[in-house]
N, C-alpha and C positions, 0 to 999 in steps of 0.2 A: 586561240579563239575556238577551236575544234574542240581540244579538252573542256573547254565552257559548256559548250552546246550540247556536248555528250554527259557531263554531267547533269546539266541542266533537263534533258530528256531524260536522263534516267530516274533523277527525283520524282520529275512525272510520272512516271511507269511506276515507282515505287507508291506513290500516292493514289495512282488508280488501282493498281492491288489491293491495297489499303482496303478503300474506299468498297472493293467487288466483294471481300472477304466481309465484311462491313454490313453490306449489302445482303450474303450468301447467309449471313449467321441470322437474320432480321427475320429475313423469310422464312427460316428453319422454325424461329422459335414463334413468328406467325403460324405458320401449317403444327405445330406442337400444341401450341396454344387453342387451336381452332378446332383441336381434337379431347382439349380436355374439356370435361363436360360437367358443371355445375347443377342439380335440382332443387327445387325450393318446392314444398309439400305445403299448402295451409287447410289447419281442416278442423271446423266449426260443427256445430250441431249441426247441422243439415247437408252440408257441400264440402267437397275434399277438391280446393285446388293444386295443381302443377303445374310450374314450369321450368323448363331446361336452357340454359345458356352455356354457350362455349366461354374458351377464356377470354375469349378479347372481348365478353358483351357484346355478343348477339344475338339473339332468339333464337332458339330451336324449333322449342315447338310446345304450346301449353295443351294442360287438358283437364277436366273438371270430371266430376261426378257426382251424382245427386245422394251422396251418401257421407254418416258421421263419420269421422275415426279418430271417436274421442273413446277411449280404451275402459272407461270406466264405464261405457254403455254398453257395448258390443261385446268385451271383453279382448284382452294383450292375444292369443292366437290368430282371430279377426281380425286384429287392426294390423297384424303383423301382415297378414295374408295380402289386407286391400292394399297396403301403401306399397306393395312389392308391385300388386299385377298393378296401379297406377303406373307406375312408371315404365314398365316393360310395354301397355296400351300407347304411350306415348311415343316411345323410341320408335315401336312401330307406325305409330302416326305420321312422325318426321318423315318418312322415305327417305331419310340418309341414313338410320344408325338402326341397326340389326336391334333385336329386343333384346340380346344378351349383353348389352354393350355397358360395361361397368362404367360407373359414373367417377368424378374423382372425388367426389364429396358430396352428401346428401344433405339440406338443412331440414328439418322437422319442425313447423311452430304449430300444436296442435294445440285441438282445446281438450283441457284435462292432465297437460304434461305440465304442472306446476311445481311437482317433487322431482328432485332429483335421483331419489332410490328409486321410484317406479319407472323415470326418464332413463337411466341407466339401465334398469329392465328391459327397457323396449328396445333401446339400441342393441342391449347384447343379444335379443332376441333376433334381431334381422341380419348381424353379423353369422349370428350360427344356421338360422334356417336358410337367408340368400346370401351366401359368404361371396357371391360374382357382382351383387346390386351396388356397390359403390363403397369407394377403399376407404374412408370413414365419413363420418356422421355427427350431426351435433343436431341437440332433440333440447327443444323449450316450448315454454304456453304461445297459442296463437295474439299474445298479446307485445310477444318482443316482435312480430315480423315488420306491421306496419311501423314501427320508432326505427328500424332499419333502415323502411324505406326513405323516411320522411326525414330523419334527423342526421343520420348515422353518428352521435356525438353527444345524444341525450335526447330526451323531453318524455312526452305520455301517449296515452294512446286511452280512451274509453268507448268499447267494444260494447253497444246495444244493440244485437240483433232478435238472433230467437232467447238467447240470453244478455246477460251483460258480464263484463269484468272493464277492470282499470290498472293500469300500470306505469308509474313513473319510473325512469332510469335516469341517473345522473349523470353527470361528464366525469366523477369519481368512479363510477359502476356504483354505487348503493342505488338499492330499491325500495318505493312504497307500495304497495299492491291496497286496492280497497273493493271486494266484491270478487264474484268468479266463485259463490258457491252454489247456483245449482238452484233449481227453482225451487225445492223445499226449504232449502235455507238462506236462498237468496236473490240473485235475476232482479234487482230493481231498478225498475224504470225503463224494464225487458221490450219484447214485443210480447215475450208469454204472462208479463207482470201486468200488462196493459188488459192482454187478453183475458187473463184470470180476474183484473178486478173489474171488470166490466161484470161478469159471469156473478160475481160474489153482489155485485151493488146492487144486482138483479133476487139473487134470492135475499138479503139482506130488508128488503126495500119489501119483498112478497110477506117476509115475518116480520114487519115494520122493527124491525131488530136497531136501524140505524136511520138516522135522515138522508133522503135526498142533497147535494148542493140546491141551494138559493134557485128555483124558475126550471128545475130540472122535471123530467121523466122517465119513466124508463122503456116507453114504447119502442123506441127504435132500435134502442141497444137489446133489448131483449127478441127484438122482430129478427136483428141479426143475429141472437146467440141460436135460436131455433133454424134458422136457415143455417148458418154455420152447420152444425152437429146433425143435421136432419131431426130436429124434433116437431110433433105435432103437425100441422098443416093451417093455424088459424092465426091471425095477427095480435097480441096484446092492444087491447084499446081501442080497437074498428066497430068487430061486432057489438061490443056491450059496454054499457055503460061503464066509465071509471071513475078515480077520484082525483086529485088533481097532482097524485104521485103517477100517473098513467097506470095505476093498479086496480083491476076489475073491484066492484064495486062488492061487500061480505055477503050480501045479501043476495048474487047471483049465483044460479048453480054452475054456472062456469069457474066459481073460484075454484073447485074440484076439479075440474078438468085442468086448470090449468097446473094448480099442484101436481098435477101426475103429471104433465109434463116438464114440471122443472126435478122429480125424479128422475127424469130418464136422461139427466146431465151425468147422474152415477157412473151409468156405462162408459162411455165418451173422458171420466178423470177418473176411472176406479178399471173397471175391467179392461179397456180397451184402451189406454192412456198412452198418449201420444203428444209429447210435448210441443215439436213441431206442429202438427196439425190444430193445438190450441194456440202458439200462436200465431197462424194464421190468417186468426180473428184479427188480430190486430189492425191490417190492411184493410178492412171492411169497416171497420171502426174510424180510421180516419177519414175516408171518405164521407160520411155521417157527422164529420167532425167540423170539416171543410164547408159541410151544407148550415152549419150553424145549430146543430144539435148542442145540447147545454151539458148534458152529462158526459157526450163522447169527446166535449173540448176538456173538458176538467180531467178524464180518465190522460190525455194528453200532457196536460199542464200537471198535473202529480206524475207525471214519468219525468218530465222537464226538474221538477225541484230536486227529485231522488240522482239526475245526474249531475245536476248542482252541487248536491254534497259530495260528489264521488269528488270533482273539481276537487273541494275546499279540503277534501280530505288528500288528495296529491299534493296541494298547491304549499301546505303546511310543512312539508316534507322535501318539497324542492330547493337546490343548493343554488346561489348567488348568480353563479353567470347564466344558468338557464333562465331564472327572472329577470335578467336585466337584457335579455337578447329583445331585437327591435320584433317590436309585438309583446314581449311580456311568454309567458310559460306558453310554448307551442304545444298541444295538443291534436291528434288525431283522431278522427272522429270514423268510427267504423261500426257496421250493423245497417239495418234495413231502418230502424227507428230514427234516424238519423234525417231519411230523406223525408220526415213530417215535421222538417228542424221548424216550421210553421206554428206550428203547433205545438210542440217541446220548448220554444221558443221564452214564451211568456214567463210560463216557472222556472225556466233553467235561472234566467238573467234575474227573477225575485229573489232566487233563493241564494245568486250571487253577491247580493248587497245586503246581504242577511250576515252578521258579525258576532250573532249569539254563541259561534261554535269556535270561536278564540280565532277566527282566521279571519285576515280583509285579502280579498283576493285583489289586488292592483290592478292587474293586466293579465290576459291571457288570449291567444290565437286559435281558432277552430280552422281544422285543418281535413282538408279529403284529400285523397289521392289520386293521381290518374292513371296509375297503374293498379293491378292484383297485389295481394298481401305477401303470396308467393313470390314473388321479388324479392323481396324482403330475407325473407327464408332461404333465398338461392344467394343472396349478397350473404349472408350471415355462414355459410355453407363455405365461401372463397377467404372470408376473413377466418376463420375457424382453423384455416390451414395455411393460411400467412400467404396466399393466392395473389401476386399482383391484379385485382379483378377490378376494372373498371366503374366508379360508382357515381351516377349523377343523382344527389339529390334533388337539385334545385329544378327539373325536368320532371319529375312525380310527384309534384302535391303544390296544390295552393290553397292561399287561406279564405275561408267564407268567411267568417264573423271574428272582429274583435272586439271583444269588451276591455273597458276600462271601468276603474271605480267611478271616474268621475263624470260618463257619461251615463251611467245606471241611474 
């Protein structure tokens, strides 16, 4: 009975060992984990976000700046410089981690990094000038970060802010890309494509070059291209008589004055050009748009068709199981142009039951996120290195709108 009892206690005691060892090795590779440190960089025309996570998904600590680092603007020594001191401003931020504190993995989703020769550029670039800033790196367009966040296993993403682009990924990995060149060759359905055809309907409409829409004028939008840019000091269509385009009337001698002031738009897209700052205009434009102005709803509803085709043109190109997931092709909808989904609205969804361009769109999911893009980029940063890194999709993002064909 003694020999029982002794053995019996000592299993015990072997199993609490166990059990402490168990226990000892858990917390080791907690406090290991909780020290390595994941960043995610996204950085768009206008704003460069970050944020830092340890291993086990936690927050560190984020941090933005009101600046590009897309490398085709600034130029690769620039953009090398800001994304260094970005993250070195943070670590200091956090009040845990020293600003020298090597990261164990950087992700990059920048706008601009579409090539891989120039994306290898930039990496090799920050491994030699910050060889301390983080033991590697993986560098792609800011159009993979948000399908990180949202999907992790496929679908799109169509980015309308101060620019646009679109990107499909597969659960294969094949890609469709449509747009992301750049407001001289492209930006449609922008906030700067918004802002520039407002700008353009206005002198268009002065050289009676092109029609108005149907009940249109162009007093307001033109009252905002002036206030916008600082031109002149007088309202299109108050002081003097016009015609029933809201264009001063030929026979006034204000048509001269006002020509000179749609001159002085020169400066503002030629000397002083600043794509950001045109579009700008955009926000002021929908405001006017909201108030039931006629030309600033259409300038709205032709950015809605243009992101329409961007759809039809992924949607063409999507493989089987992301079409058939509940909801139809999920989508990501990211950019500022976005939150006037009011007013994009109209033409997005006409342009969807539009069949002329070999595609019927079935189904598809518009999708926001509730987290930064930079997520995205810090999760893609943990898979890159085969990182057990904790990833909750289904916590960051829900859907606003779904279309089907058959409620269009």
């Amino acid at each position: 009975m003694k020999s029982y009892l002794w053995d019996t206690l000592s299993d015990c005691v072997s199993v609490y060992l166990v059990l402490f060892n168990c226990l000892q090795v858990t917390v080791q590779c907690k406090t290991i984990m909780s020290n390595d440190l994941f960043g995610g960089i996204e950085g768009g025309a206008t704003r460069t976000s970050l944020v830092i996570y340890n291993g086990l998904g936690e927050k560190v600590v984020e941090h933005e700046v009101a600046e590009s680092s897309n490398h085709w603007n600034m130029g690769m020594t620039e953009c090398i410089y800001l994304l260094n001191q970005i993250v070195k401003d943070a670590l200091k931020k956090s009040g845990k981690y020293p600003a020298d504190t090597k990261l164990k993995c950087l992700g990059l989703c920048l706008s601009g990094c579409e090539e891989e020769e120039t994306n290898a550029v930039l990496k090799q670039g920050l491994i030699k000038s910050h060889p301390n800033l983080a033991e590697d790196y993986i560098v792609c367009s800011d159009t993979i970060a948000p399908i990180a966040v949202a999907h992790g296993k496929g679908g799109a993403v169509i980015i309308s802010g101060t620019g646009s682009n679109a990107l499909l990924v597969n659960p294969s990995g094949k890609q469709a890309r449509c747009g992301g060149w750049g407001h001289i060759l492209g930006d449609e359905g922008s906030a700067y494509w918004i802002a520039y055809r407002a700008v353009k309907t206005c002198l268009d409409c002065d050289d009676d070059f092109e029609p108005l829409p149907p009940g249109a004028t162009i007093n307001a939008t033109w009252n905002l291209v002036k206030s916008h840019f600082n031109i002149g000091n007088r309202s299109v269509g108050l002081e003097t008589p016009s015609d029933e385009r809201g264009v001063h009337a030929p026979q006034d001698d204000d048509c001269n004055a006002r020509r000179n002031e749609m001159f002085e738009l020169l400066t503002p897209f030629y000397a002083n050009f600043s794509k950001p700052k045109v579009a700008q205009l955009c926000q002021k434009l929908s405001v006017e748009a909201r108030n039931g102005d006629v030309l600033c709803k259409h300038l709205f509803e032709s950015a809605g068709v243009q992101l329409g085709k961007m759809v039809q043109s992924l949607y063409k190109n999507a493989e089987k199981p992301l079409l058939e997931r509940p909801g139809g092709l999920p989508i990501v909808c990211s950019g500022s142009v976005w939150k006037s989904w009011d007013l994009v609205k109209p033409g997005f969804v006409k342009q969807l039951a539009r069949t002329d361009r070999g595609v019927l769109v079935k189904e598809i999911s518009l999708i926001k996120l509730k987290t930064g893009h930079a997520t995205g980029a810090a999760y893609l940063a943990a898979k890159h290195i085969n990182y057990p890194f904790p990833v909750k999709n289904n916590d960051t993002c829900y859907v606003f709108y779904n279309y089907t064909a058959a409620s269009s």
